[in-house]
Residue, then its C-alpha position, 0 to 999 in steps of 0.5 A: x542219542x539218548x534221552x536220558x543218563x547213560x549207565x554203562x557202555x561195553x564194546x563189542x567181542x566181534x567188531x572193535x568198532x561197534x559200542x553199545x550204550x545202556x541208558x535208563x531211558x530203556x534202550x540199549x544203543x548200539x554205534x560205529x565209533x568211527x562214523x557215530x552211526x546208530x546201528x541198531x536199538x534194542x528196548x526193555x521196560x526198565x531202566x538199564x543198569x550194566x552190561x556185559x558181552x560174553x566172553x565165550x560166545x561173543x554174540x550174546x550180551x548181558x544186561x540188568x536192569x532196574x525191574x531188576x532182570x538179568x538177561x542174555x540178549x542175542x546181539x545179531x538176533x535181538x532175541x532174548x536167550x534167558x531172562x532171570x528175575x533177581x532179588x537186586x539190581x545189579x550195578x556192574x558185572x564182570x567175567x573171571x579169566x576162566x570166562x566161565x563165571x560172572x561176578x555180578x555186584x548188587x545195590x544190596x551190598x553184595x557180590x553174586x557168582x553165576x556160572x556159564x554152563x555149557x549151553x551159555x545160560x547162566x546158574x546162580x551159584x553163590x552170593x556173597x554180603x560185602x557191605x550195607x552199600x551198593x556195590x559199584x564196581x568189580x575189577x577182576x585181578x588174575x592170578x600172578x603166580x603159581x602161589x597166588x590166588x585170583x582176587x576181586x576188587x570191590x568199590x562198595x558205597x561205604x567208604x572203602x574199596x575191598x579186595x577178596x581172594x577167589x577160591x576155586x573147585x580145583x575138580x569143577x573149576x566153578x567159584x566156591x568162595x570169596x575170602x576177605x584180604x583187606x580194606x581201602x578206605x575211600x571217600x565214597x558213600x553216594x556216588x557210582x564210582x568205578x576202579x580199574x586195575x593196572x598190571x604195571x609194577x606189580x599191580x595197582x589199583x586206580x580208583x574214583x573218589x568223592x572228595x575229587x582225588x585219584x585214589x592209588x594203592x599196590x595190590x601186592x603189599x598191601x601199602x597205604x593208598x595214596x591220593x593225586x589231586x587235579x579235578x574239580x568235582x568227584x572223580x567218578x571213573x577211571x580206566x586204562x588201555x590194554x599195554x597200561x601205558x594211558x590212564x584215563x579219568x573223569x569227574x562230575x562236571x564232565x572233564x576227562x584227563x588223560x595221562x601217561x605212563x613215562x620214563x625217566x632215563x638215568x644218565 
């Protein structure tokens, strides 16, 4: 158990059953969901801030913490591969669908591009200012055809969600550019709210907000957002499974409420 707040949590690429857990107690746990078991502790000087496994090597893991550091951590060895001092905490990282950049969301309000380079260490190769805010949340929204381009999803600590298109080297495949497509005003000027997104019906973002409402809105008209009331406190994460058939959100006081996705048959 930890002694402090959990930050972030992200489960393992090799093992489904295996989480780890990043606190600002200064550890990163990792555990057997099925059993509770603590498998191993990795330490750092720092509080945690986010985590990330890699996509393409599934061994190592991302980690930032507040100093602020970004390394790359061998799971199975607990060796350290590369260690990169930054200008700002990172609170949330995110692969692109090619696995080969990381998008990284800083508490300065901005949004950095590292590239995985062909031995899995990461180069910095673009950051990009979103807002006077911390960045909270990424969620990364693939291409859906041919005429599409990829888009970032960005809870940001000044009253809105915003949504950039990804703009691609077509010869390097490498991020060059993120453009500004819109923006989502939300409630949302202190806490670390998360979204996710759902590929159903189009596409849809689902988001956590301070004024205690399920902030909804379509990713492909760009419509008004709508709101869903049910918790007591400040929704502060959502999420949803793999089939997008459950959602799951929680709030400040501890309630999680999960719902799902039915159909209604016309006779």
């Amino acid at each position: 158990m930890h002694s402090k707040a959990v930050t972030c949590l992200t489960f393992s690429k090799l093992n489904v059953d295996e989480l780890l857990s990043l606190s600002v107690d200064c550890t990163i746990r990792a555990w057997n969901v099925l059993t509770g078991e603590l498998i191993k502790v990795f330490n750092d000087s720092y509080p945690g801030l986010s985590i990330q496994f890699h996509p393409l090597q599934p061994n190592y893991f991302l980690s930032c913490n507040s100093n602020p550091t970004l390394r790359i951590v061998d799971y199975n060895e607990g060796t350290v591969i590369q260690k990169t001092k930054i200008k700002s905490e990172i609170r949330c990282l995110i692969f692109d669908d090619t696995r080969l950049n990381v998008l990284a969301g800083t508490e300065r309000g901005s949004i950095s591009v590292y590239e995985s380079q062909s031995n899995m260490l990461l180069k910095h190769s673009l950051t990009k200012q979103i807002s006077r805010g911390p960045v909270t949340s990424l969620s990364f929204v693939s291409s859906t055809s041919s005429v599409t381009v990829p888009s970032v999803i960005a809870n940001v600590c000044s009253g809105s969600i915003l949504v950039f298109n990804v703009i691609y080297d077509t010869n390097s495949g490498k991020i060059k550019e993120l453009t500004h497509r819109y923006n989502v005003n939300n409630n949302h000027v202190a806490l670390p709210l998360r979204s996710c997104y759902t590929k159903y019906g189009g596409g849809w973002c689902v988001s956590g907000s301070e004024d205690r409402n399920i902030l909804i809105f379509s990713m492909s008209d760009e419509n008004i957002p709508f709101s869903i009331p049910f918790h007591n406190g400040p929704v502060v994460c959502t999420a949803v499974n793999q089939s997008d058939t459950v959602l799951v959100t929680t709030d400040s006081k501890g309630v999680v409420a999960f719902w799902r996705r039915t159909f209604h048959v016309k006779s």
